[in-house]
N, C-alpha and C positions, 0 to 999 in steps of 0.2 A: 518960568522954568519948570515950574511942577506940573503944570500941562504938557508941556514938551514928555516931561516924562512920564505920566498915563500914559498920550497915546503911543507913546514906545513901546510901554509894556502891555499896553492895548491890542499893538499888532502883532507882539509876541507871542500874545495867549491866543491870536486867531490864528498865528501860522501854524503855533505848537497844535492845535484842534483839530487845523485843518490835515497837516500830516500825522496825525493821529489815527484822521477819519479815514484817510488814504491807505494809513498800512493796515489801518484792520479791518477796510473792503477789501487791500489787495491781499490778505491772509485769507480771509473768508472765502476769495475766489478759488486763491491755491490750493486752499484745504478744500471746498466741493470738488472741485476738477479734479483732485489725488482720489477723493473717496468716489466720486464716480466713476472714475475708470474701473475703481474694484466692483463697484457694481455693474458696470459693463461686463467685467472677469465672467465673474457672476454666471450669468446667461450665456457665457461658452460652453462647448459642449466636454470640451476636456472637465472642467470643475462642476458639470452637472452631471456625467453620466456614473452610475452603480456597475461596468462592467469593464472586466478585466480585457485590456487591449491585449492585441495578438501578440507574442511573445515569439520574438526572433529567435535563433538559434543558428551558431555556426558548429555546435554539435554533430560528428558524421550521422548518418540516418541508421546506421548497425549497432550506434553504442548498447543499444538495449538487447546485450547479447542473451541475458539470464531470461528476458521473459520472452524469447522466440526459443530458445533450448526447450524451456521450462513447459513451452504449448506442445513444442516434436512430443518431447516426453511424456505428456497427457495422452496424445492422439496416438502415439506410438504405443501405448499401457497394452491395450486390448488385442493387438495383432501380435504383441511380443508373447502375451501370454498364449493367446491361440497357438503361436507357432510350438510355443514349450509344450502342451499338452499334444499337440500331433506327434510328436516323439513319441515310439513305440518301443518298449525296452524288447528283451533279446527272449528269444520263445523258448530258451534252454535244452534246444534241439542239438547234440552233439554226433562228429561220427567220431566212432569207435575202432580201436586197431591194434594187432597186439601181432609178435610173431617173435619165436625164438628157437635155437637149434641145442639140442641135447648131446654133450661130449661123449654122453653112454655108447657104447657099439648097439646097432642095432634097433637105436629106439628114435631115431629121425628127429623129426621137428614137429613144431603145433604151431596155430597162432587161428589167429581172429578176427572177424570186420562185421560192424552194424552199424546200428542208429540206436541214441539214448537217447528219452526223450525225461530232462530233469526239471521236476517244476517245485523242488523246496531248495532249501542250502544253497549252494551255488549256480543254481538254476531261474527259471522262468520266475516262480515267486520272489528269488532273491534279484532277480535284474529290476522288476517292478518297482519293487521298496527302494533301491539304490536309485531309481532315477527321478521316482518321487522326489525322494528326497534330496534330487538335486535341480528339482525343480520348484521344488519350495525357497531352496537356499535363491535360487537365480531370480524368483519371485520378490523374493522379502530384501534380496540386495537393490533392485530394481524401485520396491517404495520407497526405501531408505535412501534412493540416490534422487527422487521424486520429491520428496520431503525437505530434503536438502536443498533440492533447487528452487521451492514453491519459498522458503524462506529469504534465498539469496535474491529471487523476485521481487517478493516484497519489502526488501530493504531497498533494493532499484527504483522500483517504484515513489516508495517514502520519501526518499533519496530527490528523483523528480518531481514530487511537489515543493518539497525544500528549497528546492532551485529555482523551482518559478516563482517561490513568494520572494527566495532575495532578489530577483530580477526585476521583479513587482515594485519590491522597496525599492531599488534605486532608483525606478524609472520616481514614483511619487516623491520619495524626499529630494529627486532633484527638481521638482516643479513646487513641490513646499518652499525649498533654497530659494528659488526664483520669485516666488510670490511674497516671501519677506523680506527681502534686498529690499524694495523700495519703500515698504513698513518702516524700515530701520533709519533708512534716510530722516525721512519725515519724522522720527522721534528726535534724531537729533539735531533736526530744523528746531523741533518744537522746543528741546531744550534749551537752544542760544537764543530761541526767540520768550525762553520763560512759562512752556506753557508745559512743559512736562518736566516730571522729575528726575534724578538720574534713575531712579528705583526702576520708574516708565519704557527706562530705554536698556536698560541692565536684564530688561521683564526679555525687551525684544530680540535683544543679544545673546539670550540665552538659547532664544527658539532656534535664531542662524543658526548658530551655533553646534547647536543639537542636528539640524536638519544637516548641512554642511558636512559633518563628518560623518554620518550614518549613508547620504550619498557616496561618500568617499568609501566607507564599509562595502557597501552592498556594491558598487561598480565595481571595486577591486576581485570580487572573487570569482570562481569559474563562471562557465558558462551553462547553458539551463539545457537539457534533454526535456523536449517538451512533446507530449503525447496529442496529438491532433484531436484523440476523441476529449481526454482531460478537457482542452480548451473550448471546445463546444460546451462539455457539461457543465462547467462552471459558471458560468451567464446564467445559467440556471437551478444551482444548486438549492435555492431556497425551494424551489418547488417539488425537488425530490421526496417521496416518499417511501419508505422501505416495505419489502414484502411483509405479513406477517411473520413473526418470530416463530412459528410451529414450522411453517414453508420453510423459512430460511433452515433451521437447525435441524431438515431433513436430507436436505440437499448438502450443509454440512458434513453430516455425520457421513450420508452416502460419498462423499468424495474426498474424505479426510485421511490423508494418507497416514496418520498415527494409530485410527482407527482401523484402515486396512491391515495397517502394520500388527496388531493386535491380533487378528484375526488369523491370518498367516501364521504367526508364531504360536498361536494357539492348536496348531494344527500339526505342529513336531509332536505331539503328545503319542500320534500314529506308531511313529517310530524305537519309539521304548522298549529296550529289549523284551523280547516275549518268547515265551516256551517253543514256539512256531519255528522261531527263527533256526534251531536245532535242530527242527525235523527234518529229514532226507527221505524222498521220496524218487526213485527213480522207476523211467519203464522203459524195456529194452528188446530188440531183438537181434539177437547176434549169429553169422555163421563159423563154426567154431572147428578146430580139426585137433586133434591133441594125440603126439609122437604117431605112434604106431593105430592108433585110432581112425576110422572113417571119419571123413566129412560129414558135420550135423548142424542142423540149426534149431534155435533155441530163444524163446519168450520170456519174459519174468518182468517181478517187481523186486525190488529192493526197497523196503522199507525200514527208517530207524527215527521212531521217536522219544524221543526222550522224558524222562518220570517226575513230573512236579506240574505245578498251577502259577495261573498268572495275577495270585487274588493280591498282593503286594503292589506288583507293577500296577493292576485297574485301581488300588488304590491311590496310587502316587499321581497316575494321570488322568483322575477325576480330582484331586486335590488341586491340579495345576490346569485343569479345564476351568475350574472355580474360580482361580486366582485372572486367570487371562480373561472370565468373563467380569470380574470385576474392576478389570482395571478399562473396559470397554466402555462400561457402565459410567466409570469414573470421566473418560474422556466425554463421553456423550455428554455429563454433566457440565465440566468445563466451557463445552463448545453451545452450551443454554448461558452459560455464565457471562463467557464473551460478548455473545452475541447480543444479548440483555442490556450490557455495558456498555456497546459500544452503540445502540442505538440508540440509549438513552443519553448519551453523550450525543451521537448527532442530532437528535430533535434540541439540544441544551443548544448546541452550536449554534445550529437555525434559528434559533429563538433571539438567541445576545445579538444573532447579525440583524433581526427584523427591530430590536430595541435600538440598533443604532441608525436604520435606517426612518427610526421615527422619531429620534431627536434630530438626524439631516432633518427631515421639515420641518422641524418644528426651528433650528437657527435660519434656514433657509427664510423661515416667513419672518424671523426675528429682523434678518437682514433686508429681503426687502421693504418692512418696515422703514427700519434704516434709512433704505434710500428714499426711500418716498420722503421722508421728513429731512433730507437734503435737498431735496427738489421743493420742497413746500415749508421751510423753515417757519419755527414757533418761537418765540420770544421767549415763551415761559416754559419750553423745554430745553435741555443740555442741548450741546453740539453732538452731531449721530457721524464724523465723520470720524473718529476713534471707534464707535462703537461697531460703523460697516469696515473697516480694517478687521480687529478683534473675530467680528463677527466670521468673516471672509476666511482667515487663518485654520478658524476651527473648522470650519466646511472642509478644508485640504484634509487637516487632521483624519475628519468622518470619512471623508472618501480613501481614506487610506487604511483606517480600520476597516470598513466593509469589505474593501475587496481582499484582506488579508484575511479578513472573518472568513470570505468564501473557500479558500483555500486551505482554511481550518479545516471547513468541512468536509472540501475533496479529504483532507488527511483522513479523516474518521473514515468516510466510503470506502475509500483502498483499504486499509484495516479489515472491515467487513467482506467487503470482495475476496479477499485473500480467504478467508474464511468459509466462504460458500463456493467459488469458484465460478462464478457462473456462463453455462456458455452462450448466454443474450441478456444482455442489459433488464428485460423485463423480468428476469428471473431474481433480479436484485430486487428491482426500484419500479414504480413507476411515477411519472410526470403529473401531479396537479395540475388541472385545466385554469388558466385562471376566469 
């Protein structure tokens, strides 16, 4: 009887063994063939490449009303202004006329016809200074509506990288979504089967989770106005390098509509009443007949100028020559200031994006590690097929700050661009060989 029941529980302990041995080579299997696939992933070109795919757009091709106005307005500055300066005010060339009858008996009529030729007071000097001055106004309205529009550009602008990075993001966190669904499965294999904890799977539900409604964010919002040159430049943004900062904040300063603006208003100082404006100067020659008089004709000047100095006024508008060149001075400064700022911000950019793409290799060789030691299993190391999941996860991760990193950096460019204006690319930037 007691032998009967050894080998009972003899062939107990070999079945229990043997379906032991069974489910944890056939775990062993399922777990390589799950974590190989990810290393298959791996060597796609989707999870290996650093560049920002083409960005569709059902956008009309006209939305970018502000920066096609905003170039007319540029190219149009120079023909508007020429045409205002061919404007010729009025040569204060008058004709003259006069004629009236005498109720006296006997003493008839008179009267008069010439040419005056007046060039103060309401004359030739005075048509000059009024058309000036309303070519200055038509000048200084013209930057100020210039100015206007370079800002509502570059909020267009700013506006369209915006929009490519949420487009960006959704496309990535929906292929993040994608690549952790079946991470998550497999944790919660692992958990009924005991080999992870809920913490394990709590870690991975967190990531769905995360990823899943940020897709659901980023799909839901408009649609992306996407600039054709933008999407060239940015596959290459790391290699951008900016003009020197003297170059750039000359080009600045020369096409800075605040700073024209400056200049222009500095230039009403002309206009400041002055003793001038008083004087009458006319010259004449009239044919003249008066009542009972012959026909005669007649030459002259008329002149009236009036008794005082304009040492008040030269004071006032050298005081306000000073103030207008200070505040020129001040702009200039500013636009050192920005400039300064904002390319020391895009080489910062540059940099965080080359720091991430040199922790990508470095998980990159982590992971193929990884697989290697799934293909070539060591007794006296852990299981690598958590570690090529994990591994694989943060690579999405990477690749999704990179190419939002890039789009950092277009941000900073346009900033600069707006700033100098330039009208070819090499006047900004140019391209490192590699």
């Amino acid at each position: 009887m007691q032998r009967a029941t050894l080998k009972i529980c003899a062939r107990a302990a070999i079945a229990l063994a043997a379906a032991a041995a069974f489910t944890g080579a056939n775990a062993q299997q399922v777990r390589l063939r799950l974590a190989a696939s990810l290393c298959s992933s791996m060597t796609g070109q989707v999870l290996t490449s650093q560049q920002v795919p083409p960005l569709s757009s059902s956008a009309p091709a006209g939305s970018s009303v502000n920066a096609a106005l905003a170039d007319r307005m540029e190219q149009q500055r120079d023909s508007y202004f020429a045409r205002l300066d061919a404007v010729v005010p009025f040569k204060g060339l008058y004709a003259t006329g006069m004629t009236d009858q005498s109720f006296a008996p006997n003493e008839g009529g008179r009267y008069s016809f010439g040419l005056e030729w007046e060039l103060y007071d309401q004359g030739r000097g005075e048509a000059r200074r009024t058309l000036e001055r309303l070519k200055l106004e038509s000048k200084t309205h013209y930057v100020q509506l210039l100015r206007d529009m370079e800002q509502r550009q570059l909020q267009e602008n700013l506006l369209a990288v915006e929009q490519m990075r949420n487009k960006l993001l959704a496309l990535l966190y929906q292929r993040e979504a994608g690549a952790i669904r079946p991470v998550l499965e497999r944790r919660k294999q692992e958990l009924a089967a005991g080999r992870a904890t809920r913490g394990d799977v709590a870690e991975v539900e967190y990531k769905a989770e995360r990823a899943a409604l940020r897709a659901q964010h980023y799909t839901g919002l408009g649609d992306v106005l996407v600039y054709p040159q933008a999407q060239e430049l940015i596959n290459q943004i790391e290699d951008v390098q900016l003009q020197p900062d003297a170059e750039l904040l000359e080009r600045a300063v020369a096409r800075s509509a605040d700073f024209r603006l400056q200049q222009l208003l500095a230039e009403r100082n002309r206009f400041l009443p002055s003793v001038k404006d008083n004087t009458s100067v006319r010259l004449y020659v009239e044919r003249s007949k008066d009542f009972e008089r012959g026909p005669y004709t007649v030459a002259g000047v008329r002149l009236r100028v009036p008794i005082g100095n304009d040492e008040v006024r030269d004071a006032v508008a050298a005081a306000s020559q000073g103030m207008f060149q200070d505040q020129q001075d001040s702009i200039r400064a500013a636009l050192a200031q920005k400039l300064a700022l904002l390319s020391e911000r895009l080489r910062l950019k540059q940099n965080d994006m080359r720091l991430l793409q040199a922790e990508n290799r470095m998980v990159r060789q982590k992971a193929e590690l990884a697989c290697y030691r799934l293909d070539h299993p060591i007794s006296s190391l852990p299981d690598s097929d958590r570690d090529v999941e994990e591994l694989t996860l943060r690579l999405h991760e990477l690749q999704r700050e990179i190419l939002t990193a890039r789009l950092e950096v277009l941000d900073v460019l346009t900033q600069v661009s707006a700033l100098v204006k330039p009208r070819q690319p090499q006047e900004l930037y140019s391209l490192r060989a590699h």
